[in-house]
Backbone as CSV, one residue per row, in Angstrom:
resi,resn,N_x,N_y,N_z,CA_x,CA_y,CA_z,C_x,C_y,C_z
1,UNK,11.090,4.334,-5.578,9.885,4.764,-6.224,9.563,3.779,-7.344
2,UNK,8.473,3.508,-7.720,7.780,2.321,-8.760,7.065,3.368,-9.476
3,UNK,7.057,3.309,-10.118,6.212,4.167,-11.684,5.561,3.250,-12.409
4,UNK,6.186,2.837,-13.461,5.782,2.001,-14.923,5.485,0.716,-14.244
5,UNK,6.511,0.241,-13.832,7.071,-1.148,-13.297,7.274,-2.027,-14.068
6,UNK,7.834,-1.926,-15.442,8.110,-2.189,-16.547,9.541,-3.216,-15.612
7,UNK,10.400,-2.611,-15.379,11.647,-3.066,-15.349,11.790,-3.835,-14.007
8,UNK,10.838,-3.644,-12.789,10.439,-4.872,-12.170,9.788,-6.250,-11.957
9,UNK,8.973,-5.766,-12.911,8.402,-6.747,-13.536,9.173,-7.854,-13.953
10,UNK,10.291,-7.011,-15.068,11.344,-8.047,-15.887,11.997,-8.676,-14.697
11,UNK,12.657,-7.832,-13.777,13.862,-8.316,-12.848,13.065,-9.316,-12.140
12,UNK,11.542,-9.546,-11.658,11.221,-10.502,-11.291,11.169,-11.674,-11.841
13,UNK,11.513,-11.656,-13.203,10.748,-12.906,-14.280,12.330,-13.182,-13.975
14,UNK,13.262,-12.467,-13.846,14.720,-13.147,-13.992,14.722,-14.066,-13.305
15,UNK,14.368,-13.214,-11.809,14.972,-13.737,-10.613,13.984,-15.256,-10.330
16,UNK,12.939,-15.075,-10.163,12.204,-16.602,-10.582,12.774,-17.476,-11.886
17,UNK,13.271,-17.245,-12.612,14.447,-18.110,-13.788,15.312,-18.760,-12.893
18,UNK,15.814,-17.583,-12.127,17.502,-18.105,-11.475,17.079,-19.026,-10.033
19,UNK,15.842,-18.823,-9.580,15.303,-19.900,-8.769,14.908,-19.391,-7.528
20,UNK,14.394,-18.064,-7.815,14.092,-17.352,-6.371,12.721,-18.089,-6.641
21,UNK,12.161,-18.496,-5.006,11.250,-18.616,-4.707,9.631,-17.754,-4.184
22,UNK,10.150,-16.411,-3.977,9.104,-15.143,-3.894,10.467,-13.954,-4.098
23,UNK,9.174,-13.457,-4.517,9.962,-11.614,-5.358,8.823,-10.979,-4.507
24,UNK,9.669,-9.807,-3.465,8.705,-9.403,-2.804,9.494,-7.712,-3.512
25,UNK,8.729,-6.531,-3.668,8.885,-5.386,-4.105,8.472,-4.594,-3.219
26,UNK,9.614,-3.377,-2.616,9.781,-2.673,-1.848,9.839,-1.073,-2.337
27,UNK,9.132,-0.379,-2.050,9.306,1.581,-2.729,8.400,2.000,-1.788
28,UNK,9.446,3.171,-1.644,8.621,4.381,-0.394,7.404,4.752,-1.558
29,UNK,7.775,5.450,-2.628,6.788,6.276,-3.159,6.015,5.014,-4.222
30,UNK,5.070,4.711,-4.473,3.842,3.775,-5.240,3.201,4.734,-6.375
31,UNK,3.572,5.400,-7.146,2.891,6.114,-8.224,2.177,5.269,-8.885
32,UNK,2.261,4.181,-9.739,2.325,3.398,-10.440,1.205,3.839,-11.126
33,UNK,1.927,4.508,-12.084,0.944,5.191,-13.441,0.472,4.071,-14.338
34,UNK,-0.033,4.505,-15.527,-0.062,3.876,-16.563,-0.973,2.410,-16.404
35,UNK,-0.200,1.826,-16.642,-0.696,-0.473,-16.872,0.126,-0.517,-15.455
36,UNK,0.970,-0.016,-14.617,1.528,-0.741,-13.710,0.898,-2.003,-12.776
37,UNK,-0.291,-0.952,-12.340,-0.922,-1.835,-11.196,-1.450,-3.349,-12.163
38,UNK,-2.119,-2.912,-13.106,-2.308,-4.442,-14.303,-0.700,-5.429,-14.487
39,UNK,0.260,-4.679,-14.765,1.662,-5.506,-15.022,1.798,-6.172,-13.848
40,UNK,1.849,-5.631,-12.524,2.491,-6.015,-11.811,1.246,-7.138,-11.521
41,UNK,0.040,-7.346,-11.446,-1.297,-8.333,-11.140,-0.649,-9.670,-11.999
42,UNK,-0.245,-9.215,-13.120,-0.153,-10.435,-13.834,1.552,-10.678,-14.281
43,UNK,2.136,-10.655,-13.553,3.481,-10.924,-13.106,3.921,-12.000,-11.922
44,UNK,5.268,-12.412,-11.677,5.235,-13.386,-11.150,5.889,-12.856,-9.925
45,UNK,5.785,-11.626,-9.467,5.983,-10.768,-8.241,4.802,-11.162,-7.488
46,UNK,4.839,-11.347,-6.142,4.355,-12.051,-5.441,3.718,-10.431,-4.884
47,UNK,4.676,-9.802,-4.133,4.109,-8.745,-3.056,4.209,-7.022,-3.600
48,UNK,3.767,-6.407,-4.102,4.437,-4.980,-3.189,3.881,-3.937,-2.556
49,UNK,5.089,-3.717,-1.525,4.888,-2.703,-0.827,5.097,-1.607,-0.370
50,UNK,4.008,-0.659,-0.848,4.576,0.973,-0.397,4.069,1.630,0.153
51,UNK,5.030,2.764,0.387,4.187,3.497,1.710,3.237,4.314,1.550
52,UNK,2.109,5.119,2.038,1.276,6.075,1.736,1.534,7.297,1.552
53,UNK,2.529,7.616,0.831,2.972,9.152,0.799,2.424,9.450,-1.075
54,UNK,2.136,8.259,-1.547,1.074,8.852,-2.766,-0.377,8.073,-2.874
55,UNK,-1.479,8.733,-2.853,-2.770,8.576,-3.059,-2.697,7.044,-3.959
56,UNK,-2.590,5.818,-3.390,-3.217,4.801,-4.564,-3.962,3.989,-4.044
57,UNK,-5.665,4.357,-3.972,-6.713,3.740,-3.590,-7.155,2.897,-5.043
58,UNK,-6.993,4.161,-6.217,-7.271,3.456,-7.350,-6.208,2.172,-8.108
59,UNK,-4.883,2.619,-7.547,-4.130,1.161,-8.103,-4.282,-0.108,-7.379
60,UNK,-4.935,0.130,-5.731,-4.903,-0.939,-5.280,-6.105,-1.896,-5.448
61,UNK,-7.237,-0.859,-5.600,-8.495,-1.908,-6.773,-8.200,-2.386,-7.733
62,UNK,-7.047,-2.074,-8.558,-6.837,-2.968,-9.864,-5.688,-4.163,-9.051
63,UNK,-5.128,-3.915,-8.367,-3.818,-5.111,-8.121,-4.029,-5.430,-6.903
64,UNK,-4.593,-6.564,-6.561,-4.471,-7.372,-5.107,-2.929,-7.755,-4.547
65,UNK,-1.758,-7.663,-5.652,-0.637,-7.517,-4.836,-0.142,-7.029,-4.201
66,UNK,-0.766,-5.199,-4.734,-0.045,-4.093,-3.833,-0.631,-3.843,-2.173
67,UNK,0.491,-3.839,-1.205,-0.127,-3.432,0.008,0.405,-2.368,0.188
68,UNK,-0.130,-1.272,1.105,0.392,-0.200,1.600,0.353,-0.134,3.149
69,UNK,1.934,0.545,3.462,2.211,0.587,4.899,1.829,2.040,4.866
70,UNK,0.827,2.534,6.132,0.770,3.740,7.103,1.960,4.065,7.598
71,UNK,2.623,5.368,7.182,3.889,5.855,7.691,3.451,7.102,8.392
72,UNK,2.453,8.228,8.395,1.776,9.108,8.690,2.054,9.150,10.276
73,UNK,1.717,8.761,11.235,2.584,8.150,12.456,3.778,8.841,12.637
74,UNK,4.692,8.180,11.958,6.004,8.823,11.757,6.437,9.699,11.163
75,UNK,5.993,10.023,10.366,6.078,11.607,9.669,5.779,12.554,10.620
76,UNK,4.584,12.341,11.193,4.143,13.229,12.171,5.468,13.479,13.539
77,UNK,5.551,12.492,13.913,6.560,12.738,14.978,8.014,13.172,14.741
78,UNK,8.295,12.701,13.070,9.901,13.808,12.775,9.589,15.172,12.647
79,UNK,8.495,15.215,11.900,7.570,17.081,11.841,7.981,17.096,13.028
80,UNK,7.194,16.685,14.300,7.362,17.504,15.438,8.852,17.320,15.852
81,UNK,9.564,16.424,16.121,10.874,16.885,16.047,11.870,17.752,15.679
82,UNK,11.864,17.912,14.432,12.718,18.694,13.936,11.742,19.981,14.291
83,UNK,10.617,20.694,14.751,11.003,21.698,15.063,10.743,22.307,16.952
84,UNK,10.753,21.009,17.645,11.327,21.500,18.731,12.908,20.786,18.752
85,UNK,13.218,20.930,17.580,14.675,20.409,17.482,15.121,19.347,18.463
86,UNK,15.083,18.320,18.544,14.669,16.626,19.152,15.651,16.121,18.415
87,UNK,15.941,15.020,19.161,17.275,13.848,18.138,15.869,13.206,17.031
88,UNK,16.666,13.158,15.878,15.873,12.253,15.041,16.366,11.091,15.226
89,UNK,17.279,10.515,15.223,18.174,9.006,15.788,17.334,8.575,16.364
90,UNK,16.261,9.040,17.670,15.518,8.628,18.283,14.618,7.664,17.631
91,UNK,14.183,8.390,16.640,12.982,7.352,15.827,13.602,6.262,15.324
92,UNK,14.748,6.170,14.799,15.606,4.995,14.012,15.973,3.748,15.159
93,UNK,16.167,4.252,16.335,16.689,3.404,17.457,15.315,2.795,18.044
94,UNK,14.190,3.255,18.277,13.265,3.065,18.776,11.304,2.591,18.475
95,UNK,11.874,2.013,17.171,10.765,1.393,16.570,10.578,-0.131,16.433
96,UNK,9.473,-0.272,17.184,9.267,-1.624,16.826,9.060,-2.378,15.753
97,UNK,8.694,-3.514,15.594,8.576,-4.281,14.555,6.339,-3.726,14.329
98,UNK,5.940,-3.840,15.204,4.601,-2.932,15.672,4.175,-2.178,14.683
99,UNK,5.092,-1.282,14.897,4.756,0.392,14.485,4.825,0.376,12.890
């Protein structure tokens, strides 16, 4: 989960110090309250990306970094799994790079 993004922010400025060449940022949940979506615009984090399980139409007008992956798809099909009681393993074994 990303909130503030105070402290990714920093860990990116490290990791570009120590000689990483892209800082890409990964969180299921994208809240990013506050200045986030501004911190992270003007930071030396290249990407991030989260999934749509929180509403951020408005952070992604402020930050051209943030992308969001459609997981809705898959939510839908563990819902229906788990209650005609279905292997969930299924979904883990059987996703493409695609989906």
């Amino acid at each position: 989960m990303i909130d503030d993004a105070e402290s990714f922010v920093a860990v990116a400025a490290l990791l570009k110090e120590k000689g990483a060449y892209k800082v890409y940022v990964m969180a299921t949940h994208g809240l990013m309250s506050m200045e986030a979506p501004r911190l992270i615009e003007n930071s030396v984090i290249d990407e991030v990306v989260v999934t749509n399980t929180v509403p951020n139409d408005l952070q992604l007008s402020q930050c051209t970094k943030i992308k969001t992956v459609d997981i809705s798809v898959l939510l839908a099909e563990a819902i229906r799994r788990i209650h005609n009681n279905e292997s969930m393993s299924y979904l883990f074994k059987n996703i493409s790079c695609e989906d």
